[in-house]
C-alpha positions in Angstrom: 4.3 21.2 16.4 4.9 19.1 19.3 6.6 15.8 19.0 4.2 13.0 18.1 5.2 9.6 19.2 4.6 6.8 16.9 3.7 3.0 17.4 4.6 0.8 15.1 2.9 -2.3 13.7 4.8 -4.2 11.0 8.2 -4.1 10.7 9.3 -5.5 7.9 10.5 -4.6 4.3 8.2 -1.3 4.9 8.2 -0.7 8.1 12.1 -0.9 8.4 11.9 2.0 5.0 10.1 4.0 7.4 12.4 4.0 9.9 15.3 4.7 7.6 13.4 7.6 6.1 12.6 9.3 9.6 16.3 8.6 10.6 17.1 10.7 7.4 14.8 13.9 7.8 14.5 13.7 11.6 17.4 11.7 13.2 17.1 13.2 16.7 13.1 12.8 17.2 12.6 16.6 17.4 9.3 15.9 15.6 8.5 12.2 15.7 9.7 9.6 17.9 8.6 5.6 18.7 7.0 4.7 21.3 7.2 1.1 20.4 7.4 -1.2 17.1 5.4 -4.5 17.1 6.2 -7.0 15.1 5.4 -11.1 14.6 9.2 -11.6 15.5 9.8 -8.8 17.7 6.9 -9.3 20.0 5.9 -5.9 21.4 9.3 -3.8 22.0 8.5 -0.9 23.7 10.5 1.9 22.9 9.9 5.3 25.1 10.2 7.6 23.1 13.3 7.0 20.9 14.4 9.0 18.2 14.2 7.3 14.7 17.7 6.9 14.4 18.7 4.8 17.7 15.4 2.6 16.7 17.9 0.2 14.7 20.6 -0.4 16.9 18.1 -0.7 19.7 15.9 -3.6 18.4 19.2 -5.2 17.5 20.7 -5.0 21.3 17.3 -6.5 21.9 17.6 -10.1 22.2 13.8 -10.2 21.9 11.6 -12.6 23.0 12.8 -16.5 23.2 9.5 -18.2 22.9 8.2 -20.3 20.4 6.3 -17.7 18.0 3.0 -17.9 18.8 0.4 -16.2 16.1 -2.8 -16.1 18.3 -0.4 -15.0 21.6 1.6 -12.4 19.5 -1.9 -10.6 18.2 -3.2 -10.4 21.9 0.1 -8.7 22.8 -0.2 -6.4 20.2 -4.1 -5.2 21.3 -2.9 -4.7 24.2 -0.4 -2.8 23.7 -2.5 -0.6 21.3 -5.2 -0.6 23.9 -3.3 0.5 26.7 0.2 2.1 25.3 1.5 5.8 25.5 1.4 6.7 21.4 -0.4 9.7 19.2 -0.4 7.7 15.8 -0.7 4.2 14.8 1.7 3.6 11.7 -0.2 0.2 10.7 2.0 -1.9 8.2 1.6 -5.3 8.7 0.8 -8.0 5.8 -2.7 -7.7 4.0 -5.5 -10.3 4.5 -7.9 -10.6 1.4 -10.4 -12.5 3.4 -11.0 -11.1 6.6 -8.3 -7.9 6.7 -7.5 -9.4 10.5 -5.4 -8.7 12.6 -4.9 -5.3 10.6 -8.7 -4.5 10.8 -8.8 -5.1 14.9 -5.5 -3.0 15.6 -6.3 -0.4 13.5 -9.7 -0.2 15.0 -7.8 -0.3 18.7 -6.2 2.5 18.0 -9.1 4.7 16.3 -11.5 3.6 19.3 -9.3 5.5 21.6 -9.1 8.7 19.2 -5.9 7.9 18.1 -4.9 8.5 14.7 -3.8 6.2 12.0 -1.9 5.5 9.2 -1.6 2.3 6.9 -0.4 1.1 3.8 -2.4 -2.1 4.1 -4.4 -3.1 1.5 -6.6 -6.1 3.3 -8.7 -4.1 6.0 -9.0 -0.9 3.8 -10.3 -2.9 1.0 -12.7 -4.7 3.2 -14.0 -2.4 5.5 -13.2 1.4 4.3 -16.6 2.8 5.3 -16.7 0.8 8.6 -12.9 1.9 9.7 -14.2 5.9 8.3 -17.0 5.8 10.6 -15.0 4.9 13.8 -12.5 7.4 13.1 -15.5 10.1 12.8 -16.8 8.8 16.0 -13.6 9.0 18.0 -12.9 12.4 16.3 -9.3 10.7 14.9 -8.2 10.6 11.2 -7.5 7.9 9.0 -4.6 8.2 6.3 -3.8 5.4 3.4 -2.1 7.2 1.0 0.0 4.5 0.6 -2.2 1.3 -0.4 -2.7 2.6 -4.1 0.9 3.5 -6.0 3.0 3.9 -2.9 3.7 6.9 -2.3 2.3 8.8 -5.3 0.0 11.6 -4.0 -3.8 10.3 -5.3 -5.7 10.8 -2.7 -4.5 13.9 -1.4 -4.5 14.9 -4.8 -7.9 14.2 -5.1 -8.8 16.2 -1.6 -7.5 19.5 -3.4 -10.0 19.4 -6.4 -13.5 20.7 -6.6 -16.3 17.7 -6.2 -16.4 16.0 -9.6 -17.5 12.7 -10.6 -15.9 9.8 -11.8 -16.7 8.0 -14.8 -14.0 5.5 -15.3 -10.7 4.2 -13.7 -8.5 2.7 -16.0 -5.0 1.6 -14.3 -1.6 -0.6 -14.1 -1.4 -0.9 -10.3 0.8 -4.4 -10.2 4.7 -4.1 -10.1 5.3 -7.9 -9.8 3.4 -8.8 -12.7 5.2 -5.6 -15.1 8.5 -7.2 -14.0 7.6 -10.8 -14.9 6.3 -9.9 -18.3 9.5 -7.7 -19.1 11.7 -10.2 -18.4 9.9 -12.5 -20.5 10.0 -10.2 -23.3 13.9 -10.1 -22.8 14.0 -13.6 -23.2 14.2 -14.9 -19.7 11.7 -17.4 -17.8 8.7 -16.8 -15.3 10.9 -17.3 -12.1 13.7 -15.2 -13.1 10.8 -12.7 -13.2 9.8 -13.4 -9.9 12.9 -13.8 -8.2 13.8 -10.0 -9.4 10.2 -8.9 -8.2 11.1 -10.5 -4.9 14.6 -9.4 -4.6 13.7 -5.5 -4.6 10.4 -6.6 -2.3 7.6 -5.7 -4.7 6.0 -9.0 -4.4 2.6 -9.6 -1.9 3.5 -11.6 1.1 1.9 -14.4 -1.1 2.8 -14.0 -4.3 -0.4 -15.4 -5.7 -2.3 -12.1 -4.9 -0.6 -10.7 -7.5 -0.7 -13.2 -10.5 -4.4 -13.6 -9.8 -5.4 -10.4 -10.0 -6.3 -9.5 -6.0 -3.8 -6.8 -5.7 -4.7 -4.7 -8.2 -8.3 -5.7 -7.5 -8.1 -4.3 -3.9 -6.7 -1.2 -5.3 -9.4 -0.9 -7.8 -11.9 -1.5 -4.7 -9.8 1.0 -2.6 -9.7 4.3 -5.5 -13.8 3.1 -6.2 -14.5 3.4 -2.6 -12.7 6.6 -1.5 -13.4 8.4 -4.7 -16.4 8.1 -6.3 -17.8 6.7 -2.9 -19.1 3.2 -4.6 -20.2 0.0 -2.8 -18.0 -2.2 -4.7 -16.8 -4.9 -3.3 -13.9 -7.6 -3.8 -16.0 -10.2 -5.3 -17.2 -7.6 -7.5 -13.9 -7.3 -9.2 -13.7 -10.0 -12.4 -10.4 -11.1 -12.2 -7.9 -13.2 -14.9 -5.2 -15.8 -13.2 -2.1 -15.0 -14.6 -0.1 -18.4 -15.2 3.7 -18.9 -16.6 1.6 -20.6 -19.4 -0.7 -18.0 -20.6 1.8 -15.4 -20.5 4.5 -17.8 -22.6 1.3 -17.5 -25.1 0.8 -13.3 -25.0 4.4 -13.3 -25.2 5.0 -15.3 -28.2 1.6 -14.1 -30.3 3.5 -10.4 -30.0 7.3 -11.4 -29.8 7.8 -10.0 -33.3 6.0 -6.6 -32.3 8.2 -3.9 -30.7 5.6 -1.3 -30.8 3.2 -3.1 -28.0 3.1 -3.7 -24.2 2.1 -6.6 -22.2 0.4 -5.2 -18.7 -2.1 -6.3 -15.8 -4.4 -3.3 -16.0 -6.9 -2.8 -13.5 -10.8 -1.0 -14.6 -13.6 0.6 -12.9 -15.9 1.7 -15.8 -19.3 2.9 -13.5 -21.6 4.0 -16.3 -21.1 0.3 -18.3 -21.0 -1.3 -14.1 -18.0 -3.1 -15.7 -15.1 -3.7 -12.8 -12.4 -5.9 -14.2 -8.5 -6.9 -13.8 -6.9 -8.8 -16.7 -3.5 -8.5 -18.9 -4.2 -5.8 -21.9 -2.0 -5.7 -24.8 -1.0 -1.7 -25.3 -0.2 0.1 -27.6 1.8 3.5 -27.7 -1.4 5.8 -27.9 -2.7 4.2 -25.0 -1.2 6.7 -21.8 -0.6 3.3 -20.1 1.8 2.2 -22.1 4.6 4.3 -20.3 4.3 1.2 -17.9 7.6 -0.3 -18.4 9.3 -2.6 -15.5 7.6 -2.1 -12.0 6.3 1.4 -13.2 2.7 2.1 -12.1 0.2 4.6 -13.9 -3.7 5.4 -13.3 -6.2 7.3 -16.0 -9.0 8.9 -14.2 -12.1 10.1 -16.7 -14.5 13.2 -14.6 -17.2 15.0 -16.0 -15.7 18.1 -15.7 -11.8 17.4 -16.2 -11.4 14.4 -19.0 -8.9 12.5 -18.4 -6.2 12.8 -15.6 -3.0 10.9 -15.6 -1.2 9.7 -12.2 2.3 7.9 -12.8 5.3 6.3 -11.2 8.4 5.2 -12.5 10.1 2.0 -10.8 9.0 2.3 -7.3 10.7 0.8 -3.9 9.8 0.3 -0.9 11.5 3.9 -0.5 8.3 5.0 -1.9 6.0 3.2 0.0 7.4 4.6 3.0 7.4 7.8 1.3 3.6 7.4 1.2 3.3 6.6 5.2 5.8 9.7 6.1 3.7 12.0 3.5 0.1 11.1 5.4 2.1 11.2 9.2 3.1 15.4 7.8 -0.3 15.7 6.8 -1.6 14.9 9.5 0.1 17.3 12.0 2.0 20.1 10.4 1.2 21.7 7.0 4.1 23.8 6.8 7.0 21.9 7.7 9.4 21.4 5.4 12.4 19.1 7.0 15.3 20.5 4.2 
């Protein structure tokens, strides 16, 4: 395989796991090396060529640029950059955007005009605008990977590429880690922001942490599996969603304190025959396959007509994972035999 040179958008929590993990398993850029990494504080560092594991010490010899930060100015670098730089992939992990999946939609479309291929673990612009984004990568004759928006890096849709056509009936999933650690804590004994602060402290929390108590994570994700599965026009709106409050959850907690044998969780569901798409907190029981959930843990029950019921799962994810997910789609992509170990 020839070395491919990656361009960066996003580096924070995420992008700087992806760095780390390329570092690991191919320090001296005999396979993949960055061409530049573009960030809202970094500006538009460009990089030629540089193995994965000078990328650190690099950006920090950088001084970078000394302007105020400018959001509109910093996005018109960036398309530039995308629009005119030396790169083979587009590793797009930047924050998600519920309502217009901007600036993620325009970059990644950038990239895919000029029949470059790309990867991203953003929720906002695949939620939004899946089909559109598919259809510009088929025009250019580039590919579009986002393993990674739906339980990290946990294989689903590759998964899902290797079986015979089959047709969903329901989706049934916990798909929020932020939430799972909240409500544990609570159940320990401890209060709402001790909850959060732990969530925040090992990054599983949304860049706004609202998306995830009202639902809009997992409802994206929902939107995301409905739309590259079973190929449904569902939309955001679409989704009914329950506002998770310190309150309400004080009140689930304490109607099933006294009940060992049960599990609080934000599950996600996509029922197509009933037209029922839904994301509220469920109290589970030990029969129910989701109540393996326990702290951050994510899990997804997928009903077919020809399989029954399929079980996807991940226990305690990082950001290690997420990564894991970009790194997986960027192999898939160009080699299907390598194996780094």
């Amino acid at each position: 395989m020839d070395r491919k040179r990656i361009a960066l958008v996003g580096y924070g929590n995420v992008g700087k796991a992806l760095v780390d993990m390329l570092a690991q398993v191919d320090p001296e850029g005999k396979r993949f090396v960055f061409s530049g990494i573009c960030s809202r504080s970094i500006g538009v560092a460009n990089l030629r060529d540089l193995a994965p594991e000078k990328v650190e010490k690099k950006l920090k010899a950088n001084k970078g640029d000394t302007r105020a930060y400018n959001p509109e100015e910093r996005v018109r670098e960036v398309k530039t950059y995308l629009k005119e730089g030396d790169y083979d992939i587009l590793v797009e992990a930047t924050s998600a955007d519920y309502d217009t999946g901007e600036p993620a939609r325009s970059f990644i479309l950038t990239a895919l005009d000029r029949g470059i291929d790309v990867v991203t673990c953003n929720k906002g612009p695949i939620a939004l605008y899946l089909n559109e984004l598919k259809e510009a990568a088929s025009r250019a004759n580039a590919s579009l990977m986002f393993e990674s928006t739906v339980m990290d890096g946990t294989p689903v849709f590759s998964l899902f590429k290797s079986l015979p056509p089959v047709k969903l009936k329901k989706i049934r999933g916990v798909f929020n880690s932020t939430t799972g650690i909240i409500i544990d804590n609570m159940r320990e004994g401890k209060n709402f922001e001790q909850g959060m602060k732990r969530a925040k402290a090992i990054g599983m929390t949304e860049t706004d942490p609202v998306n995830d108590l009202s639902g809009m994570d997992a409802a994206a994700k929902l939107v995301i599996l409905c739309t590259a599965l079973a190929g449904h026009g569902i939309k955001l709106p679409d989704v009914k969603r329950e506002q998770i409050t310190e309150d309400s959850l004080k009140r689930l907690v304490a109607k099933v304190k006294d009940d060992k044998c049960v599990r609080i969780r934000q599950v996600a569901t996509a029922d197509f025959e009933k037209k029922e798409f839904k994301v509220g907190l469920e109290v589970l029981k030990p029969e129910d396959m989701l109540f393996s959930c326990s702290g951050a843990s994510n899990a997804a029950i997928f009903s077919m007509d020809l399989f029954g019921e399929m079980v996807i799962a991940e226990r305690d994810p990082t950001l290690r994972e997420t990564a894991f997910g970009i790194y997986s789609d960027i192999v898939d992509l160009y080699s299907k035999d390598t194996c780094y170990y």
